[in-house]
N, C-alpha and C positions, 0 to 999 in steps of 0.2 A: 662048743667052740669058745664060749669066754671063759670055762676053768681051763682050755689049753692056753690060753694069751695070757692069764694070770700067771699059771707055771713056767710060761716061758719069760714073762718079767723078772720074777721071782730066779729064777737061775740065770737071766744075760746081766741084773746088777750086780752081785757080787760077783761075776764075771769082767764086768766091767773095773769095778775099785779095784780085781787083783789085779788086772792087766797095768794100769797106771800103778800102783802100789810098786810092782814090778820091776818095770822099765825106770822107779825113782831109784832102788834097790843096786840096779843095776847104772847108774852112773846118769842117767837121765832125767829130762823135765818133765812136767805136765806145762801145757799152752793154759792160758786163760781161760779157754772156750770149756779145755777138760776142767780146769778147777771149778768154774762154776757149775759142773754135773756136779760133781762133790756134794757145793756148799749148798746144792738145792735138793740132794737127801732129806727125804720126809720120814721113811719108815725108821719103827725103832729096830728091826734087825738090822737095815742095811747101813743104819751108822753105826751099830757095834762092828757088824764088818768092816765099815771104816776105822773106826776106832783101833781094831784089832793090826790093820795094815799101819796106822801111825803109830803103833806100839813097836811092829816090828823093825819099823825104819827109824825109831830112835834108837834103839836097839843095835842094827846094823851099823850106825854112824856115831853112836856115845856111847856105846855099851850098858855099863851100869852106873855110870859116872854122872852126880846130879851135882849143879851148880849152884851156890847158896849165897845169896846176897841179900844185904840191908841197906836202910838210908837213916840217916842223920838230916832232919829237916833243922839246917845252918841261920834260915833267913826265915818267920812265917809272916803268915799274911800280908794285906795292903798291897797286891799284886795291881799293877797299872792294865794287866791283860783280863779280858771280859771273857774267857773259856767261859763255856756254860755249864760243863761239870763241874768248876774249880771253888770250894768254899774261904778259898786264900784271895779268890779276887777281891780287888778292892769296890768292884760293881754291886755285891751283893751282901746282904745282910745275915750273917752263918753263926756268929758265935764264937767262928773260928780265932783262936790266940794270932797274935801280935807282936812279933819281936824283932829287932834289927840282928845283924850278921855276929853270930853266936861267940863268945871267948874259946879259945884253945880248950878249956877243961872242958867241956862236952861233945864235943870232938872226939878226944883224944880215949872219954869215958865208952861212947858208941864202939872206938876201936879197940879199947879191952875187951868188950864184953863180945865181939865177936871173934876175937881172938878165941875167946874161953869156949866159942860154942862151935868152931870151925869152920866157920863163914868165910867166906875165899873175898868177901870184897862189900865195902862200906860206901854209899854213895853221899857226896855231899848237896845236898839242895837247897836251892835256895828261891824263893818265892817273890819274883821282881822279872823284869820284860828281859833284863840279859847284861851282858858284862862286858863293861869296856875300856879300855887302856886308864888308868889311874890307883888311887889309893886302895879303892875297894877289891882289884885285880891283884896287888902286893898281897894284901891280906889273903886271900885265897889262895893263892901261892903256896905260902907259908902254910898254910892247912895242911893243903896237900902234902908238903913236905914232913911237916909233924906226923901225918899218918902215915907214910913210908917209911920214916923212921922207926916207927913202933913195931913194925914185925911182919908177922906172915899177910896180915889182912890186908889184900889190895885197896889202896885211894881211888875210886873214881869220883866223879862230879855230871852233876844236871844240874845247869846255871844259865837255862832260857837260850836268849839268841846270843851268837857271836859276833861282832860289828867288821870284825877284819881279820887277816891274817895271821896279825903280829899278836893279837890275843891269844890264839889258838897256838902258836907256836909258844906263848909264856907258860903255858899252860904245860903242855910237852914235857917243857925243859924242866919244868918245875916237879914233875914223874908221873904224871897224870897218866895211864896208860888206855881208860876209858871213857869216853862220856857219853852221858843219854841225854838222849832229844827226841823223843816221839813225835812222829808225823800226825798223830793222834787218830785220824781217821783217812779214807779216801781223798783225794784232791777235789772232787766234786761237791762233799759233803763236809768237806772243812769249813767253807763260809757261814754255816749250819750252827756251830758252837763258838765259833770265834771271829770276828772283825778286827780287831785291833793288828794283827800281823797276819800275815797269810804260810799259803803252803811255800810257798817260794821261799819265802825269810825260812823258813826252817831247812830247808832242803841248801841256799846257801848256808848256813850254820854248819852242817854236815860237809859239805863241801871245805869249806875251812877246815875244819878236824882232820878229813883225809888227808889233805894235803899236809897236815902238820904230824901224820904219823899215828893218830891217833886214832884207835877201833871204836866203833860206834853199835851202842845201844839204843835201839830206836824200834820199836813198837805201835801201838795205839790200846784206844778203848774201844772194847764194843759195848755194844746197848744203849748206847744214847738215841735210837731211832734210826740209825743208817740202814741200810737193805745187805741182803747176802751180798749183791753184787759191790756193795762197798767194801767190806769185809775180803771181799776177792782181789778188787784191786789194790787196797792199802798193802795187805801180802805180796803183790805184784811189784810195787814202789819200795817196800825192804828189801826184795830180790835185787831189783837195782841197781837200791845203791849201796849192798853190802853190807846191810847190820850183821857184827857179828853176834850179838846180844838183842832177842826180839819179846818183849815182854807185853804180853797179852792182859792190861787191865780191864776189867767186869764193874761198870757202872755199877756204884754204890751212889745212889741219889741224899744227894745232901740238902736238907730245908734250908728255904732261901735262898737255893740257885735256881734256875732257870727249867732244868732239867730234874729238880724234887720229884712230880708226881710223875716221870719215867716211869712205863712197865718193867719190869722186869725181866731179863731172856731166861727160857725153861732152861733147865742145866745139861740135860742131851742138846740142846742149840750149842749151849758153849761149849762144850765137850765137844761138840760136831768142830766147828771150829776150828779148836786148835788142834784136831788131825787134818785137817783143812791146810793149816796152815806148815804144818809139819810136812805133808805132799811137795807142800812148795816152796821151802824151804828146808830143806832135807839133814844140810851137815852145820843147820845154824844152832845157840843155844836158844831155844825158847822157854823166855820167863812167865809163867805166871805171877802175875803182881797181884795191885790191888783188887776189892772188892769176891776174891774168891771164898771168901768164911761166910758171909751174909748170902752168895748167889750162889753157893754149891753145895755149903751145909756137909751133910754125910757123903757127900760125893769127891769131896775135893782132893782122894784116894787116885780118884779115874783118871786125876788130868797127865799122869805119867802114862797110863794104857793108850790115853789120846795121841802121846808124843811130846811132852812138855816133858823138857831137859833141864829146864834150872827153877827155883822156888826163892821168891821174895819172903825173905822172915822178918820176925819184929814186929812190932808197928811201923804202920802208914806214914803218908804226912800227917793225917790229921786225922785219922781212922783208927781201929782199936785191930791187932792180929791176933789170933790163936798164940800161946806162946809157944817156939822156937824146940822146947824142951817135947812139946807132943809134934812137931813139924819130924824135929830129927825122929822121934819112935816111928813114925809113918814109914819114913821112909827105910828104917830099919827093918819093920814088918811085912815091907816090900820086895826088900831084900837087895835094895839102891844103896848104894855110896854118895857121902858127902865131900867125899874125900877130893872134890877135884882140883887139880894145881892149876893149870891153864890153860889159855886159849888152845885151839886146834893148831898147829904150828903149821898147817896149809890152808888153811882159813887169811886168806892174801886179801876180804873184802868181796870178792868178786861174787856174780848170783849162787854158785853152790854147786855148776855143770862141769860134768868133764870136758867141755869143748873150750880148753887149754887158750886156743889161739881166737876163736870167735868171743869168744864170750871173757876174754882177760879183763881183769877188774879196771877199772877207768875210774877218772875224778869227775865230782858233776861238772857239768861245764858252765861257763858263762851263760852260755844259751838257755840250759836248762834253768840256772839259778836266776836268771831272768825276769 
C-alpha cells in the first residue's frame, strides 16, 4: 500500500507543475496558494520538472532573446540607509570605496564599453537615500543625457527613493526610459533588513515613475533569511505593480554587514526560485543580478532552463563579476541571443494576464503608497 501512495505522488506532482505550467502558456495565472505548491518543491526531480516548465515558458514568451545589462556605480558609499546586505551603508564597517557623484568621463567610459560588448542598457547608481529637486538632480539629468547621446546603449538609473512628481517627471524628460527600485524583499520581511525607509516609500517611488511614463525595474534579494513564503509574496507585489524588468539578486554576504555570516541558499533553491518566479510572472524580463558567480559556481548555466531572460554583466557595485567576454560565450553555447532591441511593446506594466479589462494596468494609488 505505501509503494502505491509513493507512485502515485510521484506521477500527480509533475502532473500538477504541468497543469499550472500550462494554463500560464496558455494566457493564465497561477493564485498564490498554487505558487506556494511550487516554492515548497523539495525533490530534486520535481524541480528539474519545474525547472524544465520555466524553461518552456520563457521560451513561449522571449524566445531566444536574452537581455544584457550593466551598472555604472555614479555615487559609492556613505549610504544614510542601514539595509543589512548593503556594504555602501554608512552603518557598517565594509572597506567598501567612497566617492561622491562621478564626472562625465566614467560614465560615458561604462557606455563605450557596453556599446563594444552589446549590452542593451547601462544603469546609473548611486548610493544615498534618493533624489530630490536641486543641483544634484541637474547633474543627473545631464548623465543621462550624455548617455543617450552616445549611441545604441540604453540610459537607465537606480537613484534610491523619489521625493515627488516633478522629479520623476525631470527625469522622463531628460530620456530616462527605465528605473530600478527593488522592493528587496516581501513587505513582511522588509523591516527585517531595513529601518530607515519602508516598503511604502518604495512602492510610492514607483508610483511616481509610473505616472511619469517610466517602466520599472524592481526585483529583490533572496537569501537573507526570508521563508519561501516571502519569496512568493515579493513575486506577487512585482505582478502588481508592473515591473517590466525583475532582477533576482543572490545574497553575497559582505563582512561587516549584519547579514556576514548568512547561510548560504543551495543553488537548486535558487534555481527553484526563479522558475517560481518565472510561473508568476510569465511575459516579464527576469534579471539575474547580483551574487550569482559565488552562489551558483558551475551552475549559473541553469538560470536560462529555470526561466531567467535577461543577465546583469560586468561588475557589481562593489563585488567582482565573471567577465562579460565568457557571460556572452555562455550564452552563445546555449544557443541564446544577446541581440535584444526592446521592451515588449505590450508590456503596458500591467500583471502579465490576458484579462485585458480586469486586470488593466493601474497606478499605485494614494492608499496603497500610504
Amino acid at each position: 500500500m505505501s509503494a502505491a501512495k509513493v507512485d502515485a505522488n510521484v506521477s500527480e506532482i509533475p502532473a500538477r507543475i504541468a497543469e499550472l505550467g500550462q494554463r500560464v502558456l496558455d494566457g493564465g495565472q497561477v493564485a498564490r496558494e498554487e505558487a506556494l505548491e511550487l516554492f515548497a518543491l523539495e525533490d530534486s526531480a520535481d524541480i528539474h520538472t519545474l525547472l524544465s516548465w520555466g524553461n518552456r515558458i520563457r521560451e513561449h514568451y522571449k524566445g531566444n532573446k536574452i537581455h544584457l545589462c550593466s551598472i555604472v556605480n555614479a555615487k559609492a558609499g556613505a549610504c544614510s540607509e542601514n539595509c543589512s546586505f548593503c556594504s555602501q551603508s554608512a552603518a557598517y564597517q565594509t572597506g567598501s570605496p567612497r566617492y561622491s557623484f562621478v564626472d562625465p568621463e566614467p560614465v560615458a567610459e561604462a557606455g563605450e564599453e557596453a556599446n563594444r560588448n552589446g549590452v542593451t542598457a547601462v544603469g546609473l547608481v548611486a548610493a544615498w537615500r534618493g533624489l530630490k529637486e536641486g543641483p544634484m538632480l541637474d547633474e543627473v539629468c545631464d548623465r543621462i543625457r550624455e548617455m543617450k547621446d552616445q549611441g545604441q546603449t540604453r540610459p537607465d538609473a537606480s537613484l534610491g527613493l523619489i521625493e515627488s512628481q516633478e522629479v520623476a517627471n525631470r527625469l522622463k524628460e531628460a530620456g530616462l526610459e527605465c528605473y530600478g527600485h527593488n522592493l528587496e524583499s516581501s513587505e513582511r520581511f522588509f523591516p527585517e533588513h531595513c529601518t530607515t525607509h519602508t516598503f511604502e516609500d518604495r512602492l510610492r517611488t514607483i508610483g511616481f515613475l509610473k505616472k511619469a511614463g517610466i517602466k520599472i525595474c524592481s526585483g529583490g534579494i533572496i537569501g537573507m533569511g526570508e521563508t519561501r513564503e516571502d519569496r512568493c509574496d515579493l513575486a506577487m507585489s512585482l505582478r502588481e505593480i508592473g515591473a517590466s524588468v525583475v532582477p533576482v539578486n543572490i545574497l553575497n554576504p559582505i563582512e561587516g554587514t549584519p547579514l556576514a555570516e548568512q547561510e548560504p541558499l543551495p543553488p537548486l533553491e535558487i534555481l527553484k526560485t526563479i522558475a517560481c518566479f518565472r510561473f508568476i510572472l510569465p511575459r516579464k524580463e527576469i534579471m539575474i543580478a547580483g551574487g550569482r558567480t559565488v552562489n551558483l559556481r558551475d551552475l549559473q548555466c541553469m538560470v536560462f532552463q529555470a526561466g531567467a531572460s535577461a543577465l546583469m554583466v560586468g561588475n557589481y557595485l562593489t563585488t567582482l563579476n565573471q567577465p562579460v567576454e565568457k557571460d556572452l560565450q555562455m550564452l552563445r553555447d546555449l544557443g541564446l541571443d544577446p541581440d535584444w532591441t526592446e521592451f515588449d511593446p505590450n508590456d503596458a506594466g500591467g500583471c502579465g494576464c490576458d484579462e485585458k479589462e480586469s486586470c488593466a494596468p493601474t497606478e499605485v494609488s494614494e492608499t496603497v503608497m500610504a
